[in-house]
mmCIF file of the C-alpha atoms, coordinates in Angstrom:
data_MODEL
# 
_entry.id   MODEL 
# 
loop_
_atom_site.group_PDB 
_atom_site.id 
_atom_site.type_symbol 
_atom_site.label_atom_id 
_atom_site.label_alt_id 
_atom_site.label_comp_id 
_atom_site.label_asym_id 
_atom_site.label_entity_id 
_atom_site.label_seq_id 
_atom_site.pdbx_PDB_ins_code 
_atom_site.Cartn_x 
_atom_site.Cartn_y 
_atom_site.Cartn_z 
_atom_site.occupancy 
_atom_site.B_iso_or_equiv 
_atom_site.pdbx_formal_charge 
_atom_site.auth_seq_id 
_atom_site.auth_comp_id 
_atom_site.auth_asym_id 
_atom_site.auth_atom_id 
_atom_site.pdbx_PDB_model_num 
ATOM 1   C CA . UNK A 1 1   ? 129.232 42.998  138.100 1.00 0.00 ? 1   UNK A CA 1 
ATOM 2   C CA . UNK A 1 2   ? 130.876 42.037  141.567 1.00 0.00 ? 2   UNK A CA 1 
ATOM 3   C CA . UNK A 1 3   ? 130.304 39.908  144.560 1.00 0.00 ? 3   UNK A CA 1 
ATOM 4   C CA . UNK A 1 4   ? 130.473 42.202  147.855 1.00 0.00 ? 4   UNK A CA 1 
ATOM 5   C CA . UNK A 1 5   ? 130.614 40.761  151.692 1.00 0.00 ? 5   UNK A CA 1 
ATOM 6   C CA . UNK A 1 6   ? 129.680 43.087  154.461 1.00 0.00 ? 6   UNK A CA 1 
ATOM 7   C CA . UNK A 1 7   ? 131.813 41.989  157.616 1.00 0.00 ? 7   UNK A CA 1 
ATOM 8   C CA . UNK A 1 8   ? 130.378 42.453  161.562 1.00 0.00 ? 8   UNK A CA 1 
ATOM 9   C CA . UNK A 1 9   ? 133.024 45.298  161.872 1.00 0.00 ? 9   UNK A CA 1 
ATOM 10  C CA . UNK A 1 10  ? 131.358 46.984  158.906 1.00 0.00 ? 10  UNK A CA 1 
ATOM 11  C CA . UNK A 1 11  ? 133.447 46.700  156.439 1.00 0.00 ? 11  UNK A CA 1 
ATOM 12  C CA . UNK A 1 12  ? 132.659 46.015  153.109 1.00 0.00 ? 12  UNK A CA 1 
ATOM 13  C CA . UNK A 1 13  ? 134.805 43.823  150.568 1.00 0.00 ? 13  UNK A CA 1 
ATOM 14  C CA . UNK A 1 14  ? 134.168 43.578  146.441 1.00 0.00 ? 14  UNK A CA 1 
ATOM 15  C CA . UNK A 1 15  ? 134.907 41.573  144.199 1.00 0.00 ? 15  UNK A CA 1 
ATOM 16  C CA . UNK A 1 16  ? 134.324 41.812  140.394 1.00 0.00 ? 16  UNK A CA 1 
ATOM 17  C CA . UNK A 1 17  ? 134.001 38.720  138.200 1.00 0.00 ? 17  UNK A CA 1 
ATOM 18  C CA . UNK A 1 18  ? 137.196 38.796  136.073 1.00 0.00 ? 18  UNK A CA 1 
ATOM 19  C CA . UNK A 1 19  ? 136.190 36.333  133.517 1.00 0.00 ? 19  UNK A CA 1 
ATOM 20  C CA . UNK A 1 20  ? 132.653 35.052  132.132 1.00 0.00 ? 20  UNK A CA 1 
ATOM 21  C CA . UNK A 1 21  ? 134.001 31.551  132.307 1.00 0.00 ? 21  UNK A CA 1 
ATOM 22  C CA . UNK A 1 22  ? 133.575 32.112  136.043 1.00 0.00 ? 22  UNK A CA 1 
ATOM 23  C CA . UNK A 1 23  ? 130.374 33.074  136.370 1.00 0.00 ? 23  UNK A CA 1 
ATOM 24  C CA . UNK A 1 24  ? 127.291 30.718  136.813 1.00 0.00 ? 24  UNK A CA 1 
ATOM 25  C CA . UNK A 1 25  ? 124.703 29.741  134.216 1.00 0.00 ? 25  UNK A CA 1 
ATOM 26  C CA . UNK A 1 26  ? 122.315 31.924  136.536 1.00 0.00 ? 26  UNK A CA 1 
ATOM 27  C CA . UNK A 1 27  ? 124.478 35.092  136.344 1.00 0.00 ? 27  UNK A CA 1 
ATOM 28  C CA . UNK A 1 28  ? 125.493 34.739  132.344 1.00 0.00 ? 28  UNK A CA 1 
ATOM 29  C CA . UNK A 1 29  ? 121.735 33.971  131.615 1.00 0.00 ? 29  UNK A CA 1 
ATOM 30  C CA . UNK A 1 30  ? 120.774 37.353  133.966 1.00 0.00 ? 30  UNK A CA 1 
ATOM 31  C CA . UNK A 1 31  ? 123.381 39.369  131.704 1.00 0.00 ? 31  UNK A CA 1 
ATOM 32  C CA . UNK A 1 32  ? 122.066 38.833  128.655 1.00 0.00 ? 32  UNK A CA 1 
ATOM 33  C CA . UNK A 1 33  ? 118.709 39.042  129.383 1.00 0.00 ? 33  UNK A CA 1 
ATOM 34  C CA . UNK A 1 34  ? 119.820 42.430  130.906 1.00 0.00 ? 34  UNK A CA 1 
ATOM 35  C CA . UNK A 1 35  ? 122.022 43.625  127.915 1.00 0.00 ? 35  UNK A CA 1 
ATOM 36  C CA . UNK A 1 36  ? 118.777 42.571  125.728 1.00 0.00 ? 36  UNK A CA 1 
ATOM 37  C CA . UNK A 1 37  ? 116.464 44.739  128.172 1.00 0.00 ? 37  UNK A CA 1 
ATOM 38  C CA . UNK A 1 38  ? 118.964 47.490  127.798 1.00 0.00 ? 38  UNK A CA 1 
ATOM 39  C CA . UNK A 1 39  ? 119.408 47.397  124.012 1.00 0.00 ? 39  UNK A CA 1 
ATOM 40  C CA . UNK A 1 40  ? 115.664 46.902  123.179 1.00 0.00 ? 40  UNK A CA 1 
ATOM 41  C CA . UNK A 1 41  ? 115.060 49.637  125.705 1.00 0.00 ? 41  UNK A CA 1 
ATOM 42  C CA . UNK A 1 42  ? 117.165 52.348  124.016 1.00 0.00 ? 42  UNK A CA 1 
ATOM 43  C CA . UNK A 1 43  ? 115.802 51.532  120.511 1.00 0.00 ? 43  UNK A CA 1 
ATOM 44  C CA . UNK A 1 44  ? 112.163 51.843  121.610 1.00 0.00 ? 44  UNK A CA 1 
ATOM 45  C CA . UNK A 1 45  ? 113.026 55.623  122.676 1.00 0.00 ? 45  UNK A CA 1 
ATOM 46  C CA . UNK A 1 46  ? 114.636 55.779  119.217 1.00 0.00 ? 46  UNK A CA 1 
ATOM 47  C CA . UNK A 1 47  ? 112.282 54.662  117.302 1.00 0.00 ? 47  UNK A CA 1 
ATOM 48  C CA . UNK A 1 48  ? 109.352 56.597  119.614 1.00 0.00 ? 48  UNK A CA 1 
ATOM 49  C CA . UNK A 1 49  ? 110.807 60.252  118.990 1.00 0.00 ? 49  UNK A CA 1 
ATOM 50  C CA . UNK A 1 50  ? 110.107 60.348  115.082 1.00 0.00 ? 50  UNK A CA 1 
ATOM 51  C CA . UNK A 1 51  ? 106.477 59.596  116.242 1.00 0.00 ? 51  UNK A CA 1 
ATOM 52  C CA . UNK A 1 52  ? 106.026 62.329  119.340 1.00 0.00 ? 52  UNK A CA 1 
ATOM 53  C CA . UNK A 1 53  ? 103.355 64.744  118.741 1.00 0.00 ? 53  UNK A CA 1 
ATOM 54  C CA . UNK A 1 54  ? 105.644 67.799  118.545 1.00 0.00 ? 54  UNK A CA 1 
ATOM 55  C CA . UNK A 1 55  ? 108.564 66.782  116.336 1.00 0.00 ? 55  UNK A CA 1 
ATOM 56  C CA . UNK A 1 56  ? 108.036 68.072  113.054 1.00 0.00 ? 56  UNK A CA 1 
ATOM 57  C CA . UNK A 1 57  ? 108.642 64.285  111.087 1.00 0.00 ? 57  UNK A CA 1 
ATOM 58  C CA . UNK A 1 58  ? 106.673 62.098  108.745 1.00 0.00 ? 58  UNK A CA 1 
ATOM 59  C CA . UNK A 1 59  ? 105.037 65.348  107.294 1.00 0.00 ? 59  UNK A CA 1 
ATOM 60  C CA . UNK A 1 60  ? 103.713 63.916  104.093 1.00 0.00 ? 60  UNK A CA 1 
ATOM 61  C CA . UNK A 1 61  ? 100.756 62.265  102.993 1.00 0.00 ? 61  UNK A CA 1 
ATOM 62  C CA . UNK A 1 62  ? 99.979  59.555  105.670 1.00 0.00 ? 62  UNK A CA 1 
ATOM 63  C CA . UNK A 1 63  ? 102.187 60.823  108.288 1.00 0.00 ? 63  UNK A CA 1 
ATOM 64  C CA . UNK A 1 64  ? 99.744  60.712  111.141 1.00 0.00 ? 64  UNK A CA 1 
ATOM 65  C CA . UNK A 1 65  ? 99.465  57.174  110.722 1.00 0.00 ? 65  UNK A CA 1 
ATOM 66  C CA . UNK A 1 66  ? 103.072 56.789  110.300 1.00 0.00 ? 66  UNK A CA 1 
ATOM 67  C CA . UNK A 1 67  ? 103.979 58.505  113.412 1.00 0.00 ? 67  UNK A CA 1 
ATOM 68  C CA . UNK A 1 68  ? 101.184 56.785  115.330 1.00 0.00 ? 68  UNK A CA 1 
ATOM 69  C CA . UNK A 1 69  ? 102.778 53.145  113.953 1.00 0.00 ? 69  UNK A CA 1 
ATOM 70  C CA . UNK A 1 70  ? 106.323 54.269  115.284 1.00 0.00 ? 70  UNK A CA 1 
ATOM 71  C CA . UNK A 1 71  ? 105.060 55.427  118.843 1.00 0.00 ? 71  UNK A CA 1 
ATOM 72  C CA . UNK A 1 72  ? 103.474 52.239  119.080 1.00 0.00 ? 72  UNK A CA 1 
ATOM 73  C CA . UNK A 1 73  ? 106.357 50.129  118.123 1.00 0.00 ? 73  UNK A CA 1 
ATOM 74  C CA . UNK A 1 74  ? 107.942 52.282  120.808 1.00 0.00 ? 74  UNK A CA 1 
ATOM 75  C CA . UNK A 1 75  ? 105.688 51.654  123.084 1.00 0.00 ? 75  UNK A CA 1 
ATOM 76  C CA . UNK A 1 76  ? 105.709 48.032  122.174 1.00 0.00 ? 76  UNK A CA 1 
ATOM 77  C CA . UNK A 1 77  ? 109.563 47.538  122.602 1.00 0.00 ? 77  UNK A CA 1 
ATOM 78  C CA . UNK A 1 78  ? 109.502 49.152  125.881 1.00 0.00 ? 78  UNK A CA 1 
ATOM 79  C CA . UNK A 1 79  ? 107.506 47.468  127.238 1.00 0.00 ? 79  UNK A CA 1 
ATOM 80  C CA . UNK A 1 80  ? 108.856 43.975  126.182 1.00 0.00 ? 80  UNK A CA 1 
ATOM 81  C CA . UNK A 1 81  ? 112.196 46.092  127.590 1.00 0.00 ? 81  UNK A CA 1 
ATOM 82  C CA . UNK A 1 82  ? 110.480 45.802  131.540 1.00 0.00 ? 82  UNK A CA 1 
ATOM 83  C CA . UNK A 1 83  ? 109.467 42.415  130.980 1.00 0.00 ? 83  UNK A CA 1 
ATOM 84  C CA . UNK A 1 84  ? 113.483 41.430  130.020 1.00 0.00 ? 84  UNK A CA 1 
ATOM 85  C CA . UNK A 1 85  ? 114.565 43.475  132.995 1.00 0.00 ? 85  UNK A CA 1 
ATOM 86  C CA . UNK A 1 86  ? 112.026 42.038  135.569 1.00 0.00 ? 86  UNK A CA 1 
ATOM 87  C CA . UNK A 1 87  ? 112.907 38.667  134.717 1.00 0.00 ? 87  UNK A CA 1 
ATOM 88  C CA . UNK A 1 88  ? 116.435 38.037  135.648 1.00 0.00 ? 88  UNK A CA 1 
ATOM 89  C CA . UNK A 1 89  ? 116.077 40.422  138.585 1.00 0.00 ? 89  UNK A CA 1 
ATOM 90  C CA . UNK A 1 90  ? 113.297 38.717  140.090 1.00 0.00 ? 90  UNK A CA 1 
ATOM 91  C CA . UNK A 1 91  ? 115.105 35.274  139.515 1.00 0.00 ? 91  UNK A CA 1 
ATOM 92  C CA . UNK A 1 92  ? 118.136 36.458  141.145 1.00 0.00 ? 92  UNK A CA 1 
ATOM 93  C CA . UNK A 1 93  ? 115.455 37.942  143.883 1.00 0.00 ? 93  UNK A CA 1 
ATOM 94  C CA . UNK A 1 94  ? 114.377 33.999  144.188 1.00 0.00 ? 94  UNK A CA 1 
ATOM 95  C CA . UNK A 1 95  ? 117.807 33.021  144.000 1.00 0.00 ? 95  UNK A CA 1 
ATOM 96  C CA . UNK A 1 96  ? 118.543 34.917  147.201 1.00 0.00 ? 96  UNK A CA 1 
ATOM 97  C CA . UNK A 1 97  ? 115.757 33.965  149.044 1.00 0.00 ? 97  UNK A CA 1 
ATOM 98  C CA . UNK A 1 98  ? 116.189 29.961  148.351 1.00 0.00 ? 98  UNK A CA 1 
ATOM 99  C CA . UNK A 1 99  ? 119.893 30.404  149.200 1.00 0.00 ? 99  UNK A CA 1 
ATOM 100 C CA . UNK A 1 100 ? 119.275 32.107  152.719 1.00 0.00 ? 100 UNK A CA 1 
ATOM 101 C CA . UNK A 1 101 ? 116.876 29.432  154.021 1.00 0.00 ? 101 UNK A CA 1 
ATOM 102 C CA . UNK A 1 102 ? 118.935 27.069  152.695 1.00 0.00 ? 102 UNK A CA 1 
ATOM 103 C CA . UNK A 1 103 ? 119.661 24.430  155.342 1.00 0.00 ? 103 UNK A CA 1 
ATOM 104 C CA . UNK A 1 104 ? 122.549 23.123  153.903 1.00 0.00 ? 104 UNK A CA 1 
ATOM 105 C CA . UNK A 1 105 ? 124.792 26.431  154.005 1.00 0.00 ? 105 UNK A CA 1 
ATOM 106 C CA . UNK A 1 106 ? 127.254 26.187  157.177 1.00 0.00 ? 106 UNK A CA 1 
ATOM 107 C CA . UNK A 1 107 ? 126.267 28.825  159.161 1.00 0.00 ? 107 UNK A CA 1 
ATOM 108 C CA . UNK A 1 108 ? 130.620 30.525  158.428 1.00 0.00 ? 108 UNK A CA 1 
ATOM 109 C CA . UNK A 1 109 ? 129.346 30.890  155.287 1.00 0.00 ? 109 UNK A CA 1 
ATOM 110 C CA . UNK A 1 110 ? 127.780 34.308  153.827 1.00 0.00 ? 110 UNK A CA 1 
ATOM 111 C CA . UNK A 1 111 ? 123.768 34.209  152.951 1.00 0.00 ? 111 UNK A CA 1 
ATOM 112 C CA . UNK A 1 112 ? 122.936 36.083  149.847 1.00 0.00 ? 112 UNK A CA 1 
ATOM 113 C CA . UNK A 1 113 ? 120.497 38.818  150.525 1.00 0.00 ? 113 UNK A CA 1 
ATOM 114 C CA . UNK A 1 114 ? 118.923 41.432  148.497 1.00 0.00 ? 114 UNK A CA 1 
ATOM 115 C CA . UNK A 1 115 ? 120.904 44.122  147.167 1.00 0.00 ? 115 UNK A CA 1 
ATOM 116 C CA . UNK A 1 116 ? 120.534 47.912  146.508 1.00 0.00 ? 116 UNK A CA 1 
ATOM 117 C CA . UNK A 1 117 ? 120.742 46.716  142.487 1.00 0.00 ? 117 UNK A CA 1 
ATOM 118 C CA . UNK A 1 118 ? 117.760 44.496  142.815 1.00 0.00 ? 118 UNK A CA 1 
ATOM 119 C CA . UNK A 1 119 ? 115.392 47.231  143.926 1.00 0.00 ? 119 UNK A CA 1 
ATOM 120 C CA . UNK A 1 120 ? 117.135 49.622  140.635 1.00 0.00 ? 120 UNK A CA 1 
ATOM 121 C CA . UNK A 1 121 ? 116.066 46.710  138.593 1.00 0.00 ? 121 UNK A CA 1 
ATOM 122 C CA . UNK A 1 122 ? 112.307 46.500  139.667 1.00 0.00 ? 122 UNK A CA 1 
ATOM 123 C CA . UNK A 1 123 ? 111.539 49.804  139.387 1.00 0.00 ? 123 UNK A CA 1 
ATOM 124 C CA . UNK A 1 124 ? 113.402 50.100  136.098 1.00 0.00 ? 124 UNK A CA 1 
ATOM 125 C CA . UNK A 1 125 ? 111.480 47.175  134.520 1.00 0.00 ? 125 UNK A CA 1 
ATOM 126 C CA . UNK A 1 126 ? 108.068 49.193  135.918 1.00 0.00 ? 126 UNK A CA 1 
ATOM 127 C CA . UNK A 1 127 ? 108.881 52.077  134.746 1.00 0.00 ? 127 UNK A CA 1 
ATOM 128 C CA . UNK A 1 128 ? 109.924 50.632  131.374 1.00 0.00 ? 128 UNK A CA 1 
ATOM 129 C CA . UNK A 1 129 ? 106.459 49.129  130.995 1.00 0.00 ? 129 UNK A CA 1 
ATOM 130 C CA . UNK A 1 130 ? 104.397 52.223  132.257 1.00 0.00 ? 130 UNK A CA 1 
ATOM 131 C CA . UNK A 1 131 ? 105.891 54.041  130.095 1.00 0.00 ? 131 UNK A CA 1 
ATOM 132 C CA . UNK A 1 132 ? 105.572 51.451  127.295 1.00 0.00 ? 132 UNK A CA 1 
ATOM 133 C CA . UNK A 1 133 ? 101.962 51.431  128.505 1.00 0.00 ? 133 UNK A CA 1 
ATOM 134 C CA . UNK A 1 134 ? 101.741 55.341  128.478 1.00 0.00 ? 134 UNK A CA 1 
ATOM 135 C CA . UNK A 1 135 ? 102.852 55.593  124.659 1.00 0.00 ? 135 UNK A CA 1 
ATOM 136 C CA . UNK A 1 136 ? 100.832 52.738  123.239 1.00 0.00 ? 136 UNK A CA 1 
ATOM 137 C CA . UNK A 1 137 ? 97.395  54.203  124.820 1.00 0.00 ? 137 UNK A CA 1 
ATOM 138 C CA . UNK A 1 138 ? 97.904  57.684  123.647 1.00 0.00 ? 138 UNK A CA 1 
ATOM 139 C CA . UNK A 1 139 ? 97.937  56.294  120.268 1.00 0.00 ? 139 UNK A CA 1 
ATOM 140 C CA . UNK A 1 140 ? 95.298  53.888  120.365 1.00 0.00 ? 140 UNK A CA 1 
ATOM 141 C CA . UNK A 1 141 ? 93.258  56.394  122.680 1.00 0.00 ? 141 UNK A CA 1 
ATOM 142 C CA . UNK A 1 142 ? 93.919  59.194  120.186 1.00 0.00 ? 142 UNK A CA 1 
ATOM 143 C CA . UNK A 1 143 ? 91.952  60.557  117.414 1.00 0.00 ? 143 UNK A CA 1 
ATOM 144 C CA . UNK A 1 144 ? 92.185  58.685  114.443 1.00 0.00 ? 144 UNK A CA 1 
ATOM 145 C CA . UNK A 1 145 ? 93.162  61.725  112.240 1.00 0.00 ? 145 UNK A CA 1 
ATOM 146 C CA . UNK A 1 146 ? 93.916  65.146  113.456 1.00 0.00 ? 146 UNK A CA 1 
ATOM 147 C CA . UNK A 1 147 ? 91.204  67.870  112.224 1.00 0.00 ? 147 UNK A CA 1 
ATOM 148 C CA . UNK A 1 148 ? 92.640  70.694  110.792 1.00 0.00 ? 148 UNK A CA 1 
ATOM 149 C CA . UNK A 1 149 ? 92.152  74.118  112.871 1.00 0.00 ? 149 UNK A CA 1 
ATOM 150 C CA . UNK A 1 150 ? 89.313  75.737  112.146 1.00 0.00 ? 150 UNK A CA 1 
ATOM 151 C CA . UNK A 1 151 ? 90.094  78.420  109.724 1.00 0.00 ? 151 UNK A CA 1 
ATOM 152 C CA . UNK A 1 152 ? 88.224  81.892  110.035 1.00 0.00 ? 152 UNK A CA 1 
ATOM 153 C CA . UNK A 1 153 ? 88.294  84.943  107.832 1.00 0.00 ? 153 UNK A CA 1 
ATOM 154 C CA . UNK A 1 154 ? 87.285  88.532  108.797 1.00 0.00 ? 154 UNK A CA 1 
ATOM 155 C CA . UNK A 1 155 ? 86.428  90.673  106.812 1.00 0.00 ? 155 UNK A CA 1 
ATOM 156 C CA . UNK A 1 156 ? 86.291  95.064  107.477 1.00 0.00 ? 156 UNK A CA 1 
ATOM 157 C CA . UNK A 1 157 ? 83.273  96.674  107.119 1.00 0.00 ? 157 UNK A CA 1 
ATOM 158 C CA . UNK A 1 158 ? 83.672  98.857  104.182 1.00 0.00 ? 158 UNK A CA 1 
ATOM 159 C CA . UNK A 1 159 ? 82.731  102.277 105.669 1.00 0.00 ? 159 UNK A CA 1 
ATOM 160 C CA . UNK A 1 160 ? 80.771  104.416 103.708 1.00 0.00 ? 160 UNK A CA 1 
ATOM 161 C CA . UNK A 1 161 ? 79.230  107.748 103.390 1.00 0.00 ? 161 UNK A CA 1 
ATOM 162 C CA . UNK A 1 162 ? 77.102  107.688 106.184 1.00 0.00 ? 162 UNK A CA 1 
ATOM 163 C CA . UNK A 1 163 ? 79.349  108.602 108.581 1.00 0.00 ? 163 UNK A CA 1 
ATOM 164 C CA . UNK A 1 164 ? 80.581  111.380 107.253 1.00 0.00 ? 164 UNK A CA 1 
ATOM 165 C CA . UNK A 1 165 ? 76.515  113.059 107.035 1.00 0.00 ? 165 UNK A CA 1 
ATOM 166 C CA . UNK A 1 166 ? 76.765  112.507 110.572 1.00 0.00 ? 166 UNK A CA 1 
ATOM 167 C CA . UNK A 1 167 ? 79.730  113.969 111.332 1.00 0.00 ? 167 UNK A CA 1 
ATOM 168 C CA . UNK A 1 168 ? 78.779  116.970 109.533 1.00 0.00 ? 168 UNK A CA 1 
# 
């Protein structure tokens, strides 16, 4: 977390906030909104692999329907994941926009402007809630119990005699 100034010669100078007592009710509110996006994010992909189709996991009696629960809490979490990610991004995003019209900024001073990390957040909170999106409706979408494959028995023809007359 830093605060960078691009000069007219085109240099660029950062600065990272040393202390959280320094920050500004807008930028501690974005962090934990972002550390809560980030935490609830990584335990929806937890809790979702128990429940994929292919891991071999809740194999007893009721299984399908335990699996099926745990993708959709998954699914569930990540998507509530986006939502905390969007939020603070797109009220920074405001943030920016109110400060750069703002009449009441000398002109000596820097605007704010949008920054490479705001576009990283958007498409991280989409991609959080597709995917949140994606899980839940291949549950709910999904069979309600899996048929077992159809089982088939062959059996040989027993040969008898009447081959051998022939061949005879």
């Amino acid at each position: 977390w830093e605060t960078c100034v691009v000069q007219d010669i085109g240099g660029i100078e950062c600065r990272s906030y040393d202390t959280l007592l320094g920050l500004s009710s807008d930028l501690k509110l974005a962090r934990i909104f972002m550390c809560a996006s980030l935490t609830l994010g990584m335990l929806g992909i937890i809790v979702a692999i128990p429940g994929l189709y292919l891991i071999n996991s809740c194999s007893n009696h009721g299984g399908y329907q335990t699996k099926r629960t745990l993708t959709i809490t998954g699914g569930v979490l990540g998507m509530i994941s986006g939502v905390l990610c969007l939020i603070p991004v797109s009220y920074m995003a405001h943030l920016a926009v109110m400060h750069f019209f703002d009449d009441k900024v000398p002109e000596a001073v820097p605007r704010w402007e949008f920054g490479d990390a705001l576009f990283c957040g958007w498409v991280a909170g989409f991609l959080f809630i597709v995917a949140g999106l994606l899980m839940v409706t291949s549950c709910v979408c999904a069979q309600v119990e899996p048929q077992p494959a159809l089982q088939r028995r062959y059996q040989r023809k027993s040969s008898d005699g009447s081959f051998r007359k022939h061949a005879e």
